[in-house]
C-alpha positions in Angstrom: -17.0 -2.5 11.9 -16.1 -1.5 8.4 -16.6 2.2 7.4 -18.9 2.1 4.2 -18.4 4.8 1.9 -21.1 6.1 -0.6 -20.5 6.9 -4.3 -23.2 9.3 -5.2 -24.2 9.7 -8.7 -26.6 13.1 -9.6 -27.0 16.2 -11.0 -24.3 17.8 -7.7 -21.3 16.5 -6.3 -17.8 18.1 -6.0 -16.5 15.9 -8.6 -17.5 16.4 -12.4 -17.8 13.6 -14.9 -15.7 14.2 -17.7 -16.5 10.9 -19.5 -18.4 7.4 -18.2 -18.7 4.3 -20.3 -18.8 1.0 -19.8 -15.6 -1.5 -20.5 -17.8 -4.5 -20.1 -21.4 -4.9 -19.6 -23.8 -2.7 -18.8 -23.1 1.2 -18.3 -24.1 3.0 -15.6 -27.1 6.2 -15.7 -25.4 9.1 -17.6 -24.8 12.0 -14.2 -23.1 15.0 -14.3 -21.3 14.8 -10.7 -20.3 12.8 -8.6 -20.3 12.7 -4.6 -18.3 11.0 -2.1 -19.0 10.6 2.0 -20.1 8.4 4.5 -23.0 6.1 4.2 -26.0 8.2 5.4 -28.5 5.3 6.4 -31.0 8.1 7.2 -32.0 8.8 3.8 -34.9 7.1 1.9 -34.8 6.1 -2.1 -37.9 8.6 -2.3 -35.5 11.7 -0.9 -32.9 10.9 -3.3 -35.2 10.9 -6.7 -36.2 14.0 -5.4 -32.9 15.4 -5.2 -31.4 14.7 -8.4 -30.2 11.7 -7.7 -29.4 8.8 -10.4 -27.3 6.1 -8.6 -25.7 5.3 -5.8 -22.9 3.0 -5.2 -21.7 2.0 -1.8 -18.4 -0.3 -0.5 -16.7 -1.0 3.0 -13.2 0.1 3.6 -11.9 -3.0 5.1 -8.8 -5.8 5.4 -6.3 -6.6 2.2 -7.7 -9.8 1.1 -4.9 -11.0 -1.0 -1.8 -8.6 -0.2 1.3 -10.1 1.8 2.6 -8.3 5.1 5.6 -7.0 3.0 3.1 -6.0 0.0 0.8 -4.4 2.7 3.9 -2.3 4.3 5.0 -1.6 1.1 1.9 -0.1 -0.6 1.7 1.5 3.3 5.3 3.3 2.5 4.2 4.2 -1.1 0.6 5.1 -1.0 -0.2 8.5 -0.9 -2.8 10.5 0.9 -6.6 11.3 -1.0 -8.0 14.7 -1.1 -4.6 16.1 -1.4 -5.3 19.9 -3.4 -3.0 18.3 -6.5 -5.3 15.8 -7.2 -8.0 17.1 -8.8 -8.4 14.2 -11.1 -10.3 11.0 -10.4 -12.1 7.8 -11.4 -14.3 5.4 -10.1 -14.3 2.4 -11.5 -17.0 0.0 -10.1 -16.0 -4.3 -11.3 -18.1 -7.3 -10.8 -16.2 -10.3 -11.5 -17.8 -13.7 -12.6 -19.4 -16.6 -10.7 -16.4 -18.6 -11.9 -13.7 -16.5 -10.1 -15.8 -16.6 -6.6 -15.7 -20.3 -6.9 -11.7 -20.6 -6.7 -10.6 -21.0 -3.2 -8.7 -17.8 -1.5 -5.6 -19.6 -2.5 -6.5 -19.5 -6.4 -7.5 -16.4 -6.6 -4.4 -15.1 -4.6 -2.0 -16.8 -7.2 -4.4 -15.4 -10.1 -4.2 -11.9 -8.4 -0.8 -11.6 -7.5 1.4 -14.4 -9.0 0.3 -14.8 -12.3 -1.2 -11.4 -13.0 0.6 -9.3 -10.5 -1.7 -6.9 -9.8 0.0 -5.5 -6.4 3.2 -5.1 -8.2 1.8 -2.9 -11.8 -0.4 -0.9 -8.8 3.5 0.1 -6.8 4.9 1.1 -10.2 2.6 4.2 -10.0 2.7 5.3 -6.5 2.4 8.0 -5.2 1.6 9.9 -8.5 -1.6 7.8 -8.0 -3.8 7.3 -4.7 -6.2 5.0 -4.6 -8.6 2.6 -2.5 -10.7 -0.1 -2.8 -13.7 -0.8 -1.5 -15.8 -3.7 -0.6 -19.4 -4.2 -2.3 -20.1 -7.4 -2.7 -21.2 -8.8 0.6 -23.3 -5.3 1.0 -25.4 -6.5 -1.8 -24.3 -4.4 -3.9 -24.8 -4.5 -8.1 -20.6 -4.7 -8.1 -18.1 -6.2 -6.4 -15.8 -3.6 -5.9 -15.8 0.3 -6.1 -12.1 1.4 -7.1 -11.2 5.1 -6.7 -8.1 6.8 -8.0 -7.0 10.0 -7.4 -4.0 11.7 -9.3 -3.3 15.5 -10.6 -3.6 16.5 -14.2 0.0 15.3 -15.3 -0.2 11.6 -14.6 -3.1 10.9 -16.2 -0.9 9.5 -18.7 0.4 7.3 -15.8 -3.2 6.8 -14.6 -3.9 5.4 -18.5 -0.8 3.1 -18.0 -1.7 1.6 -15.1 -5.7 0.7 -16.6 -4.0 -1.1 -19.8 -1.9 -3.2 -17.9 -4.0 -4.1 -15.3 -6.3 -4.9 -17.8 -3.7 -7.1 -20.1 -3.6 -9.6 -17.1 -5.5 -13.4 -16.7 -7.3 -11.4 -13.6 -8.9 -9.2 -15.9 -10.7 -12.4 -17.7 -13.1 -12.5 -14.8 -14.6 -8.8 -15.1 -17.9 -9.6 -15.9 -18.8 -5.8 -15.7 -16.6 -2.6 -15.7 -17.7 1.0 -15.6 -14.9 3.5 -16.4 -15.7 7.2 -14.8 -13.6 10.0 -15.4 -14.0 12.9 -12.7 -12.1 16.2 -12.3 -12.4 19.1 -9.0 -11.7 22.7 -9.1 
């Protein structure tokens, strides 16, 4: 069973936006903080407009879908750990991608992914300044796809900005149908 992960948008949280704006599409509800934890089934949508609440996002942790063993043991090697006390930068970047890229076959989208736009490979160039994970929304129902989260300390962010632009200059990048960019920072 896949562990689902909540991103909690409000007026509390650990992490503090900094900036939040849509890429493509739609923005997100303007919060001040943002919260990050387990899936707490428990709670009703009533509880959370009473708490200060504006959104919440929530993805599974689960299987590489288009890596390679030797990409998966390499980004394995490389990747380093979250909630290390350097990192006290962050951002959440929650993508839908079109219709049109979930009809190519696993095949297409594999040589789209890595192949052609070589998405694993710009990601290595910036471990371990950078950590990150992906999570899984779209067969949760979810209003995105997938729920990125980077964490890196204060001086790669110039790195962080790097690996955006040329993730975003690839053919994969064509199929976000809706991107929202959140900037977060920790004490």
């Amino acid at each position: 069973m896949p562990c689902v992960i909540e991103f909690t948008g409000g007026d509390r949280g650990p992490w503090r936006v900094t900036r939040a704006e849509a890429t493509v599409g739609a923005r997100l509800e303007e919060v001040a903080s943002v919260s990050v934890g387990l899936v707490n089934e428990s709670e009703d949508a009533g509880h959370l407009a009473s708490s200060g609440v504006a959104w919440r996002l929530r993805g599974a942790i689960s299987n590489l879908r288009y890596t390679t063993r030797d990409e998966a043991d390499r980004l394995q090697s490389l990747q380093a750990a979250l909630d290390r006390p350097s990192a006290t930068h962050a951002a959440l970047i929650p993508i839908k991608k079109s219709q049109q890229w979930w009809d190519l076959a696993q095949d297409e989208r594999r040589e789209i992914f890595e192949e052609t736009s070589k998405h694993t490979t710009i990601g290595m160039r910036y471990l371990p300044a950078i950590a990150r994970r992906l999570h899984h929304s779209r067969d949760l129902r979810e209003p995105f796809d997938f729920l990125t989260w980077f964490e890196f300390a204060p001086e790669h962010e110039a790195d962080f900005e790097a690996l955006l632009s040329n993730l975003r200059a690839t053919r994969e990048w064509t199929f976000v149908e809706r991107e929202v960019d959140i900037r977060l920072t920790r004490d």
